[in-house]
C-alpha positions as CSV (number, residue, x, y, z in Angstrom):
1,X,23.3,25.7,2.0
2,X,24.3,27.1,-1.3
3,X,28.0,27.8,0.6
4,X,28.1,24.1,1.7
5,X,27.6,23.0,-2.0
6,X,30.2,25.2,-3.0
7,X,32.6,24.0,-1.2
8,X,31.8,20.1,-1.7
9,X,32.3,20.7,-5.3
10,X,35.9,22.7,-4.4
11,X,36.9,19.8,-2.2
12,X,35.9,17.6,-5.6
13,X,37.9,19.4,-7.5
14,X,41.5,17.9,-6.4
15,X,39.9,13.9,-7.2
16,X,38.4,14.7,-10.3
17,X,41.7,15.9,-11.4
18,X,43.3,12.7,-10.2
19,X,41.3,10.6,-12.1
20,X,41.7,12.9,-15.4
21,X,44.8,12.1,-15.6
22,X,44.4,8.5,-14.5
23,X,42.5,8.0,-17.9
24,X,45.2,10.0,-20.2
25,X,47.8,8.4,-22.6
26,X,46.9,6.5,-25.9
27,X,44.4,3.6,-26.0
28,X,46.2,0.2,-25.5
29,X,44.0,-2.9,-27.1
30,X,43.5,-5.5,-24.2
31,X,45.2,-9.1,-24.7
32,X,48.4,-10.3,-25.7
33,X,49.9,-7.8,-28.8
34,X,50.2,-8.9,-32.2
35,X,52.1,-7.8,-34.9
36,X,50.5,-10.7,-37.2
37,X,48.1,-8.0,-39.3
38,X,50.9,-5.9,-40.3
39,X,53.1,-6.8,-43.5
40,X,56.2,-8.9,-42.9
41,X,59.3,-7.6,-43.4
42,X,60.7,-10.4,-46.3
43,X,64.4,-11.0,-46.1
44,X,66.4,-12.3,-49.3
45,X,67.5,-15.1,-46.9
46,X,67.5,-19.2,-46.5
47,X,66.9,-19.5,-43.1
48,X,65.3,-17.5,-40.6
49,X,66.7,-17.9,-36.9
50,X,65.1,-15.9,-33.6
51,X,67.1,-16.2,-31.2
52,X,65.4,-16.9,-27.2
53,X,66.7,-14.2,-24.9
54,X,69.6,-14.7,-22.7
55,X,70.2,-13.4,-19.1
56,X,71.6,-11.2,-16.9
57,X,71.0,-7.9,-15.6
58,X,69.8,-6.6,-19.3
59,X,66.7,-9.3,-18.9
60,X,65.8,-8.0,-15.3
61,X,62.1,-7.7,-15.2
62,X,59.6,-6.4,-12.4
63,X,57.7,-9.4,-11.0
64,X,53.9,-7.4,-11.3
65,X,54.1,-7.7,-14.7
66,X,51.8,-10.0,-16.3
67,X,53.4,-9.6,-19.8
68,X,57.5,-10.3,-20.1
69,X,58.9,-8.1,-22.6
70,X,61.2,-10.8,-23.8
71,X,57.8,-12.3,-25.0
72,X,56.8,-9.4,-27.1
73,X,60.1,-9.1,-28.5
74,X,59.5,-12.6,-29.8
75,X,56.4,-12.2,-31.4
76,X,57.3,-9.0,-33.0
77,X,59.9,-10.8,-34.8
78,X,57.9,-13.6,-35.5
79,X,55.2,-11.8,-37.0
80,X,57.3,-8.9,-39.1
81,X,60.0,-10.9,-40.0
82,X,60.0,-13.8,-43.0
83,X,62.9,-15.6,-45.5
84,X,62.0,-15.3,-48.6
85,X,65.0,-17.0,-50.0
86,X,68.2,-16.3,-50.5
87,X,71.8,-18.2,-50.2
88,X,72.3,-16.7,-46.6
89,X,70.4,-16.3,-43.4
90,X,69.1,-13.7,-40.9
91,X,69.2,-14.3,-36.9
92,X,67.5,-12.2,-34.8
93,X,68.7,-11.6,-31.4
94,X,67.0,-9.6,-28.1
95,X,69.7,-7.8,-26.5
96,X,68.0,-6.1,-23.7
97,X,64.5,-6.8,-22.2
98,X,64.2,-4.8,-18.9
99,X,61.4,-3.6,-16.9
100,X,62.3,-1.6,-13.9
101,X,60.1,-0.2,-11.2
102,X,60.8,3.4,-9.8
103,X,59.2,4.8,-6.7
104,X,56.8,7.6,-7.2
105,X,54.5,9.6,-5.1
106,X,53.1,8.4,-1.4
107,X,49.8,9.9,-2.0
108,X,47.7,11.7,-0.1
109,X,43.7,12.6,0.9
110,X,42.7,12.6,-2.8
111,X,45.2,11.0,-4.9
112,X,46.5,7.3,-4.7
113,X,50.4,7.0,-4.8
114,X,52.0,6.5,-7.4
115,X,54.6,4.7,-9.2
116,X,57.0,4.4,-12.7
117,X,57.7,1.7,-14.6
118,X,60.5,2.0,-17.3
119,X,60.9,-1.1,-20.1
120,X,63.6,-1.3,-22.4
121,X,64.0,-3.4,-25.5
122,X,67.2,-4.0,-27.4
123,X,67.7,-6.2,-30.7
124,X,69.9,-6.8,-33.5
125,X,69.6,-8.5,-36.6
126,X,72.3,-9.6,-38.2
127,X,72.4,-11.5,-42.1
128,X,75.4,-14.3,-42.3
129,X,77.0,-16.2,-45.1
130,X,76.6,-19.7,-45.2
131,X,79.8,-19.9,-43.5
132,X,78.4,-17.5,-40.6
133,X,80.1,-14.4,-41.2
134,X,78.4,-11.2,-40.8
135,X,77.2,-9.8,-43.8
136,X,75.0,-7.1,-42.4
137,X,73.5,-5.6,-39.2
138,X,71.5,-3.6,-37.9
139,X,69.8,-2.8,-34.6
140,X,67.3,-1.3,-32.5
141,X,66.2,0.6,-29.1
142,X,63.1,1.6,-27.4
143,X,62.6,2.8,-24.0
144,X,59.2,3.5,-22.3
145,X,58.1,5.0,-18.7
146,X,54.6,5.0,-17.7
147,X,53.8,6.9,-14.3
148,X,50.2,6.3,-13.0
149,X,48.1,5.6,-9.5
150,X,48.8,2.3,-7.6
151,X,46.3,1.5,-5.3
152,X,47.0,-2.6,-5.2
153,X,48.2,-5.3,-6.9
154,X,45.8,-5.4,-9.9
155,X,46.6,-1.7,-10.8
156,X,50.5,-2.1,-10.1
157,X,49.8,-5.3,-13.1
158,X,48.0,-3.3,-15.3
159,X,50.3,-0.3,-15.3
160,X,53.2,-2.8,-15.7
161,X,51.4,-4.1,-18.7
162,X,51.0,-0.8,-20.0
163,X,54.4,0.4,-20.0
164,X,55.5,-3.5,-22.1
165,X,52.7,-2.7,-24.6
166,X,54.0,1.0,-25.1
167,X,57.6,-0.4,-25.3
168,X,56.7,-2.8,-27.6
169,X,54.8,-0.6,-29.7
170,X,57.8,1.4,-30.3
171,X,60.0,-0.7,-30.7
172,X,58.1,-2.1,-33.7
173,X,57.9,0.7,-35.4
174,X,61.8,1.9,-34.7
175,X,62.7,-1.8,-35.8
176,X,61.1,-1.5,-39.4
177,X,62.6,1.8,-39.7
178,X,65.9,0.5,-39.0
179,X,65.5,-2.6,-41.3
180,X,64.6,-0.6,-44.0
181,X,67.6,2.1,-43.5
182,X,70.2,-0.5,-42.9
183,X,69.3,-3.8,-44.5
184,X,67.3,-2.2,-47.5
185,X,69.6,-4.2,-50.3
186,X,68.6,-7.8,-47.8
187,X,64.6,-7.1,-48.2
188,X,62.8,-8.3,-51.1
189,X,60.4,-5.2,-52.2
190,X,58.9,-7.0,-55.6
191,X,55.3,-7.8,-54.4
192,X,53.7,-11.4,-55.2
193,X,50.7,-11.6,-57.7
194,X,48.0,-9.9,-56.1
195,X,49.5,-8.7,-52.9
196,X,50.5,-4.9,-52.1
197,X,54.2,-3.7,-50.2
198,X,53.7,-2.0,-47.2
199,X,54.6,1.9,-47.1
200,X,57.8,2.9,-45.4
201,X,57.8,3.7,-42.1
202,X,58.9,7.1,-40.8
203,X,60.1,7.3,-38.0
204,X,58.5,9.8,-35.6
205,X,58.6,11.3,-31.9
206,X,56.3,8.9,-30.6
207,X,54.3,10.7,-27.2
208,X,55.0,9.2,-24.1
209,X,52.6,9.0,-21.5
């Protein structure tokens, strides 16, 4: 008896492994992301123009993904981004907005198969004259791949989701960076009565799951 048990649990061993690292990787908030609770980015700028994304093989996106990356592009620029006033004006464009699948593992007795999902995100932001010639620019990349276990549609979705999310978490943060590096004469950094400036951001190795 005590043999048999022994080797129930040993036979175990393999699927609670699986589902160990099913669980790993930082904790993604459900819903749509939002960039709204963070400080804007204020440009010394008329107009503010963001730019819809374009097409073509930059914009290709994996149909199980309930979240387009073009999307959250968007709304990080929406949300960080503000004119504060100024003769010129900024436009924001998105460059590249990919998500790829990759084939993974088949599977076997105690492990789902598995699969890859890259995203890549591309933008620019450029400030112009009144005329429309380039005054300044700057631009930014982030490029995420999330492996996990793919047992149907709902997790192939979900992992999709995941890898968007993680994309365009770092993306944000690589953005700011780059604004502040780049464009650091275009942002207005005197705060308004009462309200605080955001800290730098510094950019970082961000772990990839």
């Amino acid at each position: 008896m005590a043999l048999l048990t022994k080797r129930r649990a040993f036979l175990a061993l393999p699927l609670l492994a699986a589902c160990a690292k099913e669980q790993a990787g930082p904790y993604i908030p459900p819903g749509p992301p939002s960039y709204a609770h963070l400080m804007p980015l204020r440009l010394k700028v008329g107009t503010l123009e963001i730019q819809e994304a374009g097409s073509g093989t930059a914009f290709l996106v994996d149909q199980a993904t309930p979240l387009q990356p073009t999307d959250v592009m968007l709304r990080m620029a929406r949300d960080r981004l503000s004119a504060a006033g100024g003769p010129g004006k900024a436009r924001f464009l998105i460059q590249t907005a990919s998500l790829t699948r990759e084939g993974g593992t088949s599977g076997g007795v105690f492990s789902p198969a598995s699969e890859t999902f890259r995203c890549v995100m591309r933008c620019q932001l450029e400030i112009t004259s009144a005329e429309d010639a380039i005054l300044a620019t700057t631009s930014a990349e982030a490029t995420r791949a999330v492996t996990g276990p793919v047992r149907d549609a709902g997790e192939r979705a979900a992992l999709a989701e995941r890898a968007v999310k993680l994309a365009g978490q770092d993306m944000n943060v690589e953005f700011e960076f780059q604004v502040r590096r780049h464009l650091r004469a275009w942002l207005q950094l005197v705060a308004a009565p009462g309200e605080s400036l955001p800290q730098p951001v510094e950019r970082e190795a961000l772990p990839h799951s």
